[in-house]
N, C-alpha and C positions, 0 to 999 in steps of 0.2 A: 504494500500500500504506500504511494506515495503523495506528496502535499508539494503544494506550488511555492517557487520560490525564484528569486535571482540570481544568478553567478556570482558569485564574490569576486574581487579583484582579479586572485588567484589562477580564477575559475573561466574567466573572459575566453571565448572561443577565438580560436586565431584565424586568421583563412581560410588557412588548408581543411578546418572543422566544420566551416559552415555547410550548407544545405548537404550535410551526411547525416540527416535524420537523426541529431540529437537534438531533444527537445524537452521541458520539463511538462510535465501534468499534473492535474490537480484530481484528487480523489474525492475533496471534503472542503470543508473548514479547520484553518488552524489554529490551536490558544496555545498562546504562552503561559505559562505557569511558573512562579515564582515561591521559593520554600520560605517557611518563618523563623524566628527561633530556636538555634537550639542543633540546627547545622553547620555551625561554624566552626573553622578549624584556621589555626596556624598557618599562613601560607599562601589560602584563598586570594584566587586573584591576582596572584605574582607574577603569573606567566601573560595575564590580558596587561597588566600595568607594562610588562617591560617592551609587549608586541605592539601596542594599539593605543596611539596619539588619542582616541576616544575616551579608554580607559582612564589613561594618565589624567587627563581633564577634569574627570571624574573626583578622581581620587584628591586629587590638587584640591578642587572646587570645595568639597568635604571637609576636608583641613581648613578650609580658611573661613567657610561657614559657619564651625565647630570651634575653631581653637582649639582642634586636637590634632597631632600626628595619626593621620588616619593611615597611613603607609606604614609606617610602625605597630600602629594597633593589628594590622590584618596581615603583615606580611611574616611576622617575629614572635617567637613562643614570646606569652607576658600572660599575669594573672588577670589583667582586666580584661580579656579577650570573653572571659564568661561570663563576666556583670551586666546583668540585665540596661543599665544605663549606657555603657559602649558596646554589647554584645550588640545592640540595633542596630547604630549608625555602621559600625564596621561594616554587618550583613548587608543594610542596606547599598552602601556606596559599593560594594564588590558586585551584586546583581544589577544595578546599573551601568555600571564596567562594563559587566558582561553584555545585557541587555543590549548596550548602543553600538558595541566593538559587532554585537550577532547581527545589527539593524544595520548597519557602513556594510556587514557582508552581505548584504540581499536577503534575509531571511524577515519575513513577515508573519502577520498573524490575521485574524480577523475579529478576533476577541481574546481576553486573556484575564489570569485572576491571579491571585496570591494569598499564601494561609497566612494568616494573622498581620505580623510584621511585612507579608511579600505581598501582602495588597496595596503596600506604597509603590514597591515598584510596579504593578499594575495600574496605578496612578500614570505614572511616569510613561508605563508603554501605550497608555490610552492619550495619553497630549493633554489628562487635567491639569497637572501640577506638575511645574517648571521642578527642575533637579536641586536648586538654590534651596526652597520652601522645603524642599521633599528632606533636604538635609537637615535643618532647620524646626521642624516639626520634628522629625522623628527623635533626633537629639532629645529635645523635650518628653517625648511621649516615653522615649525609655529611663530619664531620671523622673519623672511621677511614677511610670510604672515600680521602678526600683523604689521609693520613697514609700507608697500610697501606703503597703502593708508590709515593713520589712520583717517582720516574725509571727508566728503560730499560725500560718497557712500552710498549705500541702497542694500537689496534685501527685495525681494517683492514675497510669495508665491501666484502664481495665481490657483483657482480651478473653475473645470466646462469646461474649453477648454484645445481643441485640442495643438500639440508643432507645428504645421504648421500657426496655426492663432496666436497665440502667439508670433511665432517668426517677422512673418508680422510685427504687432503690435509694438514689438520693431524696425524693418526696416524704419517704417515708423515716428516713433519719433527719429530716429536718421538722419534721410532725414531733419527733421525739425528741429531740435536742434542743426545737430553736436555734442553730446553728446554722448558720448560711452553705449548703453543699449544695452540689449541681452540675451539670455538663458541663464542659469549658468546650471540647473538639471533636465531632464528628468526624473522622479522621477515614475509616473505611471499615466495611463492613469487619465486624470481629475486634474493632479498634478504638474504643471512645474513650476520653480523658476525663477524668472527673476534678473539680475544684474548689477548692474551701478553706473552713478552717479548720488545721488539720486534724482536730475531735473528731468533727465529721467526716470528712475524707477518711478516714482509718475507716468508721462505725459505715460507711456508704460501700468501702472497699468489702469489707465483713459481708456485709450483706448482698452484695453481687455476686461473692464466691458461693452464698450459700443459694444463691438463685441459677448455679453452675460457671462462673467463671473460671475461664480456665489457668488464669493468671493475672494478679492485679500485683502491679511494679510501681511504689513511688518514685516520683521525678528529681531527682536533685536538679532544682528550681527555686527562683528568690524569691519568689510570693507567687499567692493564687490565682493565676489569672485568669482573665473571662470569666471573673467573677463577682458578685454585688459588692464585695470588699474593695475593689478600686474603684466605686465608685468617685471616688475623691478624686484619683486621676482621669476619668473621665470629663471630669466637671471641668480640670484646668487643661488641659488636651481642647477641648471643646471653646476655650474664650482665646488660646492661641490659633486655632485655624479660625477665630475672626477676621484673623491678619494678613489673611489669606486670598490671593486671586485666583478663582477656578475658570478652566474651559471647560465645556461641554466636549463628554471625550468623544475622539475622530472613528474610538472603534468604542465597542461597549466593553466594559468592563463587570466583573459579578462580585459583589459586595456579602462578606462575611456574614453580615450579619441575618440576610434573609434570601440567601444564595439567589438571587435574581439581579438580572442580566441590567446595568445603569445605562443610561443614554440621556443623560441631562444633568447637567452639576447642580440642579434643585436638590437639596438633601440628602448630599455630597457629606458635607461637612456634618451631620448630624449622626448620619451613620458611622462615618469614624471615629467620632468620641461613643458612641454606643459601642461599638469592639470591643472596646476595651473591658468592659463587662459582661459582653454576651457572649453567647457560646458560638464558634469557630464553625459555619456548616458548612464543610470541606467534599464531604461524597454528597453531599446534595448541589454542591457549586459542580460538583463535576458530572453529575448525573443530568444535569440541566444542560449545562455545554453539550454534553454527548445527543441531547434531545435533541439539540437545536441545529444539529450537522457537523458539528466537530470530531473528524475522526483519526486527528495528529496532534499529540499534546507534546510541547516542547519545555522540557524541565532550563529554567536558566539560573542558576546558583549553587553555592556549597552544596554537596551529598547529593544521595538520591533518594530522599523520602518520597518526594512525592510521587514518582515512578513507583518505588514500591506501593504505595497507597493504591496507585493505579492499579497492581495488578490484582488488586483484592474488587476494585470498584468494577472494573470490566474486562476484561483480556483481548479483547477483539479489536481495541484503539492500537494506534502505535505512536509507541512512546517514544523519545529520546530525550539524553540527560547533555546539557552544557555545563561545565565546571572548569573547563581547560581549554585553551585553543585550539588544541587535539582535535577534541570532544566536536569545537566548531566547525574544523576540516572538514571533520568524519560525516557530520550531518549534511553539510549543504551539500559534499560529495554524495552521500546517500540520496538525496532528494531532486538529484541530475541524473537524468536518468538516459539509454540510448535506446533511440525507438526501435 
């Protein structure tokens, strides 16, 4: 199965190639997909900074928006690389790297989304929000997040059940506690995250096992998130994207919070500060995509969750993962095809 796309630089036919019946074709719809939190690693991004005048831009732009050594932060083992407050903008500014270095090679989309944190760069890839704000914002968004509740919260990844008995689960330890627990991330079938404070989280995890989970795994994480407990970073998340100039994006993008497809920057800005409390609906953002004609999903950032996510949501899409400029070669070469 393949998805339409442009030659990169690289890629340009030369003379002697043309009318030899090589030609790309389109199967589908493509989305890009962008990963959140929590796939960051050491290193990320080094090879797009040192190749791709794009990247470097990027990454520069970040720094100076920031007042941090964002090239230090992503490229060189250091402990802040896992603090919710720099763990963002690092991620963020590498999937943009990436994002614009994969846009310069010809690779397009028609819609695109991102789990939590990578719904900014789906921002970015829909033309709402300039790279400056995006850096800017997120900065922010991850020192509230880090700040809002830095102790006695939890998440707790549950595998083997349903998000309908799950969520129960949490209903009914909050029935009993009065403690705040609850979904945080629909993530893929067999896969959902739970969020709180972590009384509950533990008594929610308790009670999924004994509803047949087949494995419930705490997150070593700085607080609960996509949960009513931030709502305080909501609140101030929310008076900074005041400040904020939105476009109406050029493609649609699909918003976390009620996995449905956006086409107009009306109530943009209200859903983003709501993320941050609400639960992550990730196979339902994907499940929508795939209704709507999408049958090529392009991973662009650290790791491969979201690929693997994929292969739980559907197996019949075809996926591919960006993290390297390898990775880049290998795709738009995959996607050139000889008739």
């Amino acid at each position: 199965m393949m998805c339409h796309s442009r030659l990169p630089p690289w890629g340009k036919l030369t003379d002697e190639g043309r009318g030899k019946g090589i030609e790309r074709i389109t199967m589908g719809k493509t989305a890009f997909i962008f990963p959140g939190q929590g796939a960051q690693y050491p290193g990320m991004g080094k090879d797009f900074f040192e190749n791709s005048e794009a990247a470097q831009e990027m990454y520069r732009s970040a720094s100076v928006v920031t007042d941090l050594d964002v090239e230090t932060l992503c490229f060189t083992e250091n402990e802040q690389l896992n603090r919710t407050e720099y763990t963002q903008i690092a991620m963020i500014t590498t999937e943009l790297a990436m994002w614009k270095t994969a846009l310069n090679a010809g690779l397009k989309a028609e819609v695109c989304a991102g789990l939590s944190l990578g719904e900014y760069a789906a921002l970015a890839a829909a033309g709402v929000m300039d790279a400056a704000d995006i850096f800017r914002i997120v900065r922010k968004r991850g020192i509230y997040m880090q700040n809002a509740y830095p102790s006695g919260g939890g998440m707790t990844a549950v595998l083997g059940l349903d998000g309908d008995t799950v969520d129960a689960a949490c209903a009914k330890v909050r029935e009993a506690t009065k403690l705040p627990v609850s979904v945080a991330n629909y993530n893929c079938p067999g896969q959902i995250v739970i969020t709180g404070a972590k009384e509950a989280v533990d008594q929610a995890a308790e009670a999924c096992q004994e509803a047949g989970a087949k494995r419930c795994m705490p997150l070593n994480v700085s607080g609960p998130f996509h949960s009513a407990l931030l709502a305080d970073a909501a609140v101030k998340l929310g008076k900074e994207l005041e400040t904020v100039v939105l476009n109406d994006p050029q493609i649609p993008y699909l918003t976390n919070v009620t996995a449905e497809p956006v086409t107009t920057k009306d109530g943009i800005k209200e859903l983003l500060a709501k993320q941050i409390c609400s639960p992550v609906r990730w196979q339902q953002s994907v499940e929508r995509m795939i209704a709507d004609g999408v049958d090529c999903f392009i991973e662009i950032g650290p790791g491969k969750t979201l690929a693997g996510f994929m292969k739980r949501i559907n197996k019949d899409v075809k996926v591919y993962n960006i993290q390297t400029m390898e990775d880049l070669e290998n795709v738009v070469k995959e996607r050139t095809v000889t008739a």
